[in-house]
C-alpha positions as CSV (number, residue, x, y, z in Angstrom):
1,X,-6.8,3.3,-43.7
2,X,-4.6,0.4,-43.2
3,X,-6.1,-3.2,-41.6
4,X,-5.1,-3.1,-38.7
5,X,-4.7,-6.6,-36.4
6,X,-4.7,-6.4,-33.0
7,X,-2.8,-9.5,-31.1
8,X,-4.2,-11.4,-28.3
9,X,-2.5,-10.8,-25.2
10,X,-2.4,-13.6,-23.0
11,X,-1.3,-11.6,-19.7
12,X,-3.7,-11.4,-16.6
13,X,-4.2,-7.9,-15.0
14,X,-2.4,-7.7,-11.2
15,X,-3.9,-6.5,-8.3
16,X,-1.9,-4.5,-6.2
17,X,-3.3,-3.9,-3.0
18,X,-1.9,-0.9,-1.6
19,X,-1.5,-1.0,2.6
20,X,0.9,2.0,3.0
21,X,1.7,3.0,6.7
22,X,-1.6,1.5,8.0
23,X,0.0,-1.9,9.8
24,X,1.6,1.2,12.1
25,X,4.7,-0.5,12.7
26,X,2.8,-3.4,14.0
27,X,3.5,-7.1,12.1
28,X,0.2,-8.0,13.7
29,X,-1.8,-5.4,12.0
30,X,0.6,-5.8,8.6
31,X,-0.3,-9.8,8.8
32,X,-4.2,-8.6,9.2
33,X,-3.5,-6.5,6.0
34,X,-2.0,-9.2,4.0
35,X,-5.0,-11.4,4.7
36,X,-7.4,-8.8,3.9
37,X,-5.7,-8.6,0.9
38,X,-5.9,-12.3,-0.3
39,X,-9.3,-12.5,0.4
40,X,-10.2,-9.6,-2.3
41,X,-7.8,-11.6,-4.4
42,X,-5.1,-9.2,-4.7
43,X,-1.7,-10.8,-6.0
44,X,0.5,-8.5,-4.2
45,X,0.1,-6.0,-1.2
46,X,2.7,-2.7,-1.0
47,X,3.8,-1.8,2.1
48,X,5.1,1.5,3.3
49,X,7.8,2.3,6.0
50,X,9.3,5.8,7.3
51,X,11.8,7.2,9.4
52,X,10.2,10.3,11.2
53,X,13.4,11.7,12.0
54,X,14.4,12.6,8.6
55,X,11.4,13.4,7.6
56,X,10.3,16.1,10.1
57,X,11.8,18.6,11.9
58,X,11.7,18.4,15.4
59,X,9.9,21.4,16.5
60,X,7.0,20.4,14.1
61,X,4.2,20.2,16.3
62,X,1.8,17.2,16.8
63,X,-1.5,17.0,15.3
64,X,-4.7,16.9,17.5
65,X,-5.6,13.6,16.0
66,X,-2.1,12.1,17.0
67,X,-2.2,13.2,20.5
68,X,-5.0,10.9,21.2
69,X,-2.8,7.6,20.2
């Protein structure tokens, strides 16, 4: 078996905090997120946005637990 050498990387591992949907299309709450975010040290935060419309049909019905937003 061959000697094998193994290099030192200098490279830090990056956090990715992941937010998705949850700021509801609210900057207020997507701020809040951001913050939360920074203080667990992430260095960046992934958002999420959608446009229901072309996603879902329009006789899909509504969900029990969105009918109480």
């Amino acid at each position: 078996m061959q000697n094998m050498r193994f290099k030192k990387l200098n490279k830090k591992t990056i956090v990715i905090a992941e937010a998705g949907v949850n700021h509801n299309g609210d900057i207020s709450i997507a701020k809040k997120l951001i913050d939360a975010a920074a203080i667990a040290k992430a260095d960046y935060v992934k958002f999420q946005t959608y446009d229901v419309d072309s996603l879902l049909l329009k006789e899909t019905k509504t969900a029990e637990y969105q009918k109480k937003i």
